[in-house]
N, C-alpha and C positions, 0 to 999 in steps of 0.2 A: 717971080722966080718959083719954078716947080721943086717943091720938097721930095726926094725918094723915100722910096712905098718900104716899111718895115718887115724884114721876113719870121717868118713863124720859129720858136725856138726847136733845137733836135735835140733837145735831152727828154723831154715826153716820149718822142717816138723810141727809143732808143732802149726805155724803160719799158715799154708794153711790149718790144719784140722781145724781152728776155723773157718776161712771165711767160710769155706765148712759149715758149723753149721751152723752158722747167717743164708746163703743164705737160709738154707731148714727152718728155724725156720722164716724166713719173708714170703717165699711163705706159708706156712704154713698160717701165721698171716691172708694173703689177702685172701686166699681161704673163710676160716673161717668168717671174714669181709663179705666176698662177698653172702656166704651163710644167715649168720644171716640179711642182709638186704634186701635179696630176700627173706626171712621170714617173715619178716616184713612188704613188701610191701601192700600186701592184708589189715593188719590190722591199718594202716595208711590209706588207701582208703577208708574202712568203717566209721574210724572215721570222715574224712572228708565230708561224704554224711553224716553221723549222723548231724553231725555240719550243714548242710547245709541246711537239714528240719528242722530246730529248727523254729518254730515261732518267726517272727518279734514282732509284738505285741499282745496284747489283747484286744480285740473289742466285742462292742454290735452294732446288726445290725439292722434294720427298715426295712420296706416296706412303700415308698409311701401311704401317707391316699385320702382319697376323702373326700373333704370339700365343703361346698356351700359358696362362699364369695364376698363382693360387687365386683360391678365393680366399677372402678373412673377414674378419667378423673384429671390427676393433670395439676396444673397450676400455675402462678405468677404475681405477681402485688404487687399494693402500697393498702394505707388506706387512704380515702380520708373522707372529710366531707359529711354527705348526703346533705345539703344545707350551705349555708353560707349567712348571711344577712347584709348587710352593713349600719350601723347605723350613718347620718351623721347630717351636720347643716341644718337648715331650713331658719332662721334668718340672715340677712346678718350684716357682720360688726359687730357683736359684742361681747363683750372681755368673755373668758370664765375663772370662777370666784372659778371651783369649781370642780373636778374630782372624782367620787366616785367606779368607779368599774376597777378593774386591769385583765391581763392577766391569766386566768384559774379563773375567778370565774364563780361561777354558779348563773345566775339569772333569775326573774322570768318577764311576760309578762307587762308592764307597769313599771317597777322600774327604779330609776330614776339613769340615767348612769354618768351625768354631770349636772351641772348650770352654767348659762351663768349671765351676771352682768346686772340686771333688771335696772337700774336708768333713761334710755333714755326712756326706754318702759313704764313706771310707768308714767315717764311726759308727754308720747305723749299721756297716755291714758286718764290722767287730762283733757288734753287740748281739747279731743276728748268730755268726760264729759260735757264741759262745753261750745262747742258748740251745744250740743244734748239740753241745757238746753236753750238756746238762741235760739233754734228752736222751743220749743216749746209755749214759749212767744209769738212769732212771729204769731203761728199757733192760739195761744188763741185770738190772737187780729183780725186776720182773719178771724175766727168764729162767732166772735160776729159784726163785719161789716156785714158779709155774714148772719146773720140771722136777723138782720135789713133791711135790700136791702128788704130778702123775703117778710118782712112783708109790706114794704112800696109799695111790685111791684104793687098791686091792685090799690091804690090811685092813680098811674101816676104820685108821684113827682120827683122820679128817672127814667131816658132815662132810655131805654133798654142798650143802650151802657155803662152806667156806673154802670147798675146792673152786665151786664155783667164782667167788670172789677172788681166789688169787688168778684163775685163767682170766678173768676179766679186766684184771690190770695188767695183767702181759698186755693184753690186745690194745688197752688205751694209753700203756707206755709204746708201743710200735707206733697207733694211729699220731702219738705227738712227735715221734721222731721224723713222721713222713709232714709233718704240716710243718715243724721247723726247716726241716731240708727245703719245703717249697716257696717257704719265708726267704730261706737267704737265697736261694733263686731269683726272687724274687729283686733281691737288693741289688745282686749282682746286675742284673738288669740295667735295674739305675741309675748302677755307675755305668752301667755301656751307654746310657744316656745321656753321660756328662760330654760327648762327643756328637757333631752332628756333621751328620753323612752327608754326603749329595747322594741324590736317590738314584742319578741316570747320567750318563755322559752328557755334556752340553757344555753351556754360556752361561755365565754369571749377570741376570738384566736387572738386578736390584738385590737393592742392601737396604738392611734397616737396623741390624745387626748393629749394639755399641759396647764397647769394653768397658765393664762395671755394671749395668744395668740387668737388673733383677724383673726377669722373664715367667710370665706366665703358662702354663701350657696352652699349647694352639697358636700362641704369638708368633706372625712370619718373620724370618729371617731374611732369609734369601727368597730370590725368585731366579728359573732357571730355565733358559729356552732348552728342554728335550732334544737331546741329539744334533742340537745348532742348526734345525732344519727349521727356514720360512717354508710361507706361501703366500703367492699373490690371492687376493680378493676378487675378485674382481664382478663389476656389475656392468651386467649384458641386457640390455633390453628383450620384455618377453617373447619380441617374434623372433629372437633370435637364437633363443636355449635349444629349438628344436633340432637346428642345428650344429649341437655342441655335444659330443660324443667324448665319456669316458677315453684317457688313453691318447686323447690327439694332444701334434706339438702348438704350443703358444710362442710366440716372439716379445718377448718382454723390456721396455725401456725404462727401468725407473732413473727418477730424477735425481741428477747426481751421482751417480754410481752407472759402472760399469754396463752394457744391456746383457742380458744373458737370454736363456730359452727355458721352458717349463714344460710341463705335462698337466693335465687334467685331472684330478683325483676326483671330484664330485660335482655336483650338479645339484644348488640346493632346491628341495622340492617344493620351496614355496616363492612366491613373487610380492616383494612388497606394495602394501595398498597404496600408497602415498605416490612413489618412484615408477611404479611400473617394472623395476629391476629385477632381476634374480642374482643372488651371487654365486660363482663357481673358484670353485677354489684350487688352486693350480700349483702345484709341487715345483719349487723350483732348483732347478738343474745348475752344479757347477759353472760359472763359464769360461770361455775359454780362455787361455792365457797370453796375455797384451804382447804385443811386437816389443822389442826392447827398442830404444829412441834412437833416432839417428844422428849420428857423429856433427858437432858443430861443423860447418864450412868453413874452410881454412880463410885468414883474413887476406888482400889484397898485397901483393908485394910490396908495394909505395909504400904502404902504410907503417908506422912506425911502431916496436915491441909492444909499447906498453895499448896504446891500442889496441892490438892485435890480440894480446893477451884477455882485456876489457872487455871484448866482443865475444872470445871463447868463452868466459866463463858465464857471460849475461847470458849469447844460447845456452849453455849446457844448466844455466838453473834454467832457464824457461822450457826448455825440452823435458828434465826433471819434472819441472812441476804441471808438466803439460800429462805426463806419462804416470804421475801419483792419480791425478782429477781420473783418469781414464779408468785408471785400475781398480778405485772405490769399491769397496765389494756394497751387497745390497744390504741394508739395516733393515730392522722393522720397526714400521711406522713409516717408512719412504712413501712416496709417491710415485704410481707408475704410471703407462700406456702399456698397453699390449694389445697381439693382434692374433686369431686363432687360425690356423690351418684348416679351413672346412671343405678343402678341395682344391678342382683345378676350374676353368675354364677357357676358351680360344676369347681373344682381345684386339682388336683393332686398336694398333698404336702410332704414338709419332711421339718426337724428339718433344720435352716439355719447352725449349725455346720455341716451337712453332707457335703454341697456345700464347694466347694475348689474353688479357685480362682488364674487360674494362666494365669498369658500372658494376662491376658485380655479378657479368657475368663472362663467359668464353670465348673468345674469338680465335678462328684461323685467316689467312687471304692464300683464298683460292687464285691460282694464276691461269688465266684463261688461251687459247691459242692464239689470241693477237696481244699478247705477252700483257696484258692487263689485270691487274688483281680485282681481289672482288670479298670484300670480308663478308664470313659465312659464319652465326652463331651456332657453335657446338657443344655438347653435353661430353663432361669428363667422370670417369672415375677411378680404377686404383692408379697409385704410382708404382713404379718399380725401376729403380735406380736412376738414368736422366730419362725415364720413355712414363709417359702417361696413355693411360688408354680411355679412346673416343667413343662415347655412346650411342652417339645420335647428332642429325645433323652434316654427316661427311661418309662419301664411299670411297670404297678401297681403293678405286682408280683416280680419284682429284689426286692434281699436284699443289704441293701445299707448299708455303714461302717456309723455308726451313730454319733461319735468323733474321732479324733486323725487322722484325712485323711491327713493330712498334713506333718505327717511324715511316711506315706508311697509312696512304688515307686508300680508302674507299674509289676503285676505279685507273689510280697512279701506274705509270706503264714503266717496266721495270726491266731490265738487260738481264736475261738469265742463263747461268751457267752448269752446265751439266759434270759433275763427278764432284765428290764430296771434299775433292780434294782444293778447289778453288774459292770453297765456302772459306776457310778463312779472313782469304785474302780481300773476298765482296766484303764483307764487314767489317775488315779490319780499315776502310777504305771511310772517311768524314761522311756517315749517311745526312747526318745533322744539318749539313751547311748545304750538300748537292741541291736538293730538292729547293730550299730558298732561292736558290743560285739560278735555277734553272725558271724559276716562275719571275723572278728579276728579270733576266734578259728575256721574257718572253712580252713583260707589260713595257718595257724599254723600250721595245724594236715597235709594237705596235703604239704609243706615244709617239714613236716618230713618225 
């Protein structure tokens, strides 16, 4: 009996035709992969340089002005008194009775500053009196000897010698009547002493002066600024006195108090060894008189009385007490700044937001004609109001990034807008986040 022949199984085969599949359906997969992002590559490249031009920000740009603007010559010092007078006793030993003028008053030439306790003065001047009166007794009685002598000298009944003796006590009764008279002159005096003057119109800047205390002569009382006139000090270094002429105006800020303006009275002739300084001394000028404050702003309709009320009165003391700080007049002893008028010169300027300030020292960004910046370090020196003027390092034809330089770098290409009047608007626009934004989508696109 023939046995049939076994056939071979089909699940092996069946299993190597699918691997065989996969493998052509994955190199398939890579090629295709491979292809589409070599297609791709070009339009990812573009985007990324698109990305890359994009403007940083939006700017308005200047040129350098030419200006005519003083020259000055700054400097520092104190406030000092222009004289000071020292008002003291005359009178020795006696008790003062009486105090009438304090620290900061203002008084005038003669006004009586103190009294002193008259009772000793008043009886020596009695006693003076009343020797002046016994002299003149003396001298009537004198006279009338002396004019009998005369008569009698003819006849020979009186010696020469004892004519002579009565003419001669006439003469030393007159000589005591005239030394008594100059005695109580003399007292009289002392009681106008019991009174103590101000010498000069002025300021009262010290007292020492105390009620009861028994005063020596020469002992100061008072002290008194002359006429209520300061001046500034002020110390100028020595290459700079040459330039500092009797009669020019000063601009004066002391600390604290109001600024006012000055004149130059002198120019001291010597330079300290130490300092190198000289000081000139500067008359200071009235100044001028403070704006009155302005009216609280009315509070919000919604808002309810008592609010409304709360708000008014908070501004109106803060504008008060904003508008007292201002008005401060100048003390002496303050401290100032001041700055001398020593002429004019021409100034190459620009807006002081142009100038950047880094490291310590200047910068501007020049914007170039493929609208590219380019930071340029420059020398500055005066200011004058919001304009600084450029020494060195920029010509009067660069255009110069006008605000927002400080959030640009070196090179950054920027959208620029011509008329002053859209300069707001470029600024007032997130400079902070653009420039991130745009270096973002530039390594994004080229990642892809």
């Amino acid at each position: 009996m023939r046995l049939p022949l076994a056939r071979p199984a089909a699940g092996p085969r069946l299993a190597g035709c699918a691997a065989a599949l996969a493998a052509i359906a994955a190199i398939a997969a890579v090629a295709a992969h491979r292809g589409a992002a070599a297609a791709d590559a070009p339009a990812g490249k573009a985007s990324a340089a698109a990305a890359a031009a994009r403007p940083a920000l939006t700017v308005t740009v200047v040129s350098p002005a030419t200006a005519t603007w003083p020259q000055t010559v700054a400097a520092n010092g104190s406030i000092f008194a222009w004289q000071e007078a020292s008002v003291g006793a005359e009178a020795p030993g006696w008790r003062l009775a009486e105090v009438r003028a304090q620290v900061g008053d203002t008084v005038r030439r003669g006004q009586v500053l103190a009294v002193f306790a008259t009772e000793i003065a008043e009886a020596d001047l009695a006693q003076q009196r009343a020797a002046l009166a016994e002299a003149d007794a003396v001298l009537v009685e004198a006279t009338a000897n002396a004019n009998r002598a005369r008569e009698l000298q003819p006849s020979g009944v009186l010696s020469a010698q004892q004519t002579q003796q009565i003419l001669t006590t006439e003469r030393t009764a007159q000589a005591r009547v005239a030394a008594q008279r100059a005695a109580l002159a003399a007292q009289a005096l002392r009681l106008k002493q019991a009174q103590v003057l101000a010498p000069d119109h002025g300021v009262i800047s010290a007292r020492t002066a105390t009620v009861g205390a028994v005063v020596q002569p020469g002992q100061e009382l008072f002290r008194l600024i002359r006429q209520g006139r300061l001046e500034w000090r002020a110390e100028v270094a020595a290459a700079d006195l040459a330039r500092i002429q009797v009669g020019q105006r000063v601009r004066i800020a002391p600390v604290g108090a109001t600024p006012m303006s000055g004149r130059v009275r002198m120019v001291a002739p010597t330079v300290d060894a130490a300092t190198r300084n000289g000081l000139v001394f500067v008359d200071l000028l009235a100044p001028a008189p403070a704006a009155p404050a302005a009216a609280p702003a009315a509070a919000p309709a919604a808002a309810s009385a008592a609010t409304s009320a709360a708000a008014s009165t908070a501004a109106s003391t803060a504008a008060s007490t904003a508008g007292a700080a201002a008005a401060a007049p100048a003390r002496a002893g303050m401290f100032a700044r001041g700055e001398f008028e020593v002429g004019s010169a021409p100034a190459l300027t620009l807006p002081q937001a142009a100038v950047l300030q880094r490291e310590g020292f200047n910068y501007v960004f020049r914007v170039g004609a493929d609208n590219k910046v380019q930071q340029a370090k420059v020398s500055v020196g005066r200011r004058v109001g919001e304009r600084i003027e450029i020494t060195g390092g920029l010509d009067a034809g660069a255009r110069v990034v006008a605000q927002g330089a400080g959030f640009l770098g070196d090179g950054d290409l920027v959208r620029v807008v011509e008329g002053a009047a859209a300069a707001p608007a470029a600024v007032a626009a997130p400079p902070a986040a653009a420039k991130p934004a745009a270096r973002a989508s530039a390594t994004a696109a080229a990642a892809k």
